[in-house]
C-alpha positions in Angstrom: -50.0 29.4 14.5 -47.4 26.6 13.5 -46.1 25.9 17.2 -49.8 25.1 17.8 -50.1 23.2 14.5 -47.3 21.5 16.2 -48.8 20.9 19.1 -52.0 19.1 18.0 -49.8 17.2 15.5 -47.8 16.3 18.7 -51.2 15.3 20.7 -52.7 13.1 18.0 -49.1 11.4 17.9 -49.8 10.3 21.0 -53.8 9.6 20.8 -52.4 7.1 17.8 -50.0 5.4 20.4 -52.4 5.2 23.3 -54.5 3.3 20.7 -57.7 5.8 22.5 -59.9 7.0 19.8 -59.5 10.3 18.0 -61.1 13.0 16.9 -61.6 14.6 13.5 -59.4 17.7 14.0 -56.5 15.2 15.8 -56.5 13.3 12.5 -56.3 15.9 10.4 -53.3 17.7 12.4 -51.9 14.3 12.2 -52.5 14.0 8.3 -51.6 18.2 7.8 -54.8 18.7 6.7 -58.3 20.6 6.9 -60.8 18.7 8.9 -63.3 18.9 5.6 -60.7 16.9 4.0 -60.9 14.0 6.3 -65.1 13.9 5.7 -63.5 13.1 1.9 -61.5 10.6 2.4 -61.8 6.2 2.9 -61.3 6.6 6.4 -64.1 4.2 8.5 -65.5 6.6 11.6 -67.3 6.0 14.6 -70.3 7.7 15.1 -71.4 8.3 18.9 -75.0 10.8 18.5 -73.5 13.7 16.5 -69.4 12.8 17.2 -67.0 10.8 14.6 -64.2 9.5 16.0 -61.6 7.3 14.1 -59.8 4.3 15.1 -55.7 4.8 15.3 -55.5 1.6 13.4 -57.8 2.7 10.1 -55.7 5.6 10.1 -52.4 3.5 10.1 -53.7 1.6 7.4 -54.5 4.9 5.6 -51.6 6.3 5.9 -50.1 2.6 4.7 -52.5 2.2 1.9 -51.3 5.5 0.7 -48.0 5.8 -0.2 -46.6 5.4 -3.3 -43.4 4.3 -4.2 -40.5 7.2 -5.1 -39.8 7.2 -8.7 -35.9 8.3 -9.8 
């Protein structure tokens, strides 16, 4: 299970440098989470009949947006 986790983390890597438009469950192997999650989160989406698909820029500047700076 987490060579294939790998695998679609390693896949949406590359939908995110193509700059093609990706699919729920490449964003959330990208993001390490469950696909439910990314219904949940400020993420814009593309709806084509019943399909979302993201942009790879909203989900740079949701990944930007999110981090927080380390505390020592």
């Amino acid at each position: 299970m987490q060579e294939q986790s790998g695998t679609s983390r390693q896949a949406a890597q590359q939908k995110m440098e193509s700059g093609g438009l990706m699919r729920i469950g490449e964003v959330a192997a990208l993001l390490d989470v469950n696909a439910s999650t990314i219904h949940k989160l400020p993420l814009p989406s593309i709806r084509l009949g019943r399909l979302l698909r993201f942009d790879p820029k909203d989900v740079s500047q949701l990944i930007a947006h999110s981090k927080e700076p380390v505390v020592s």
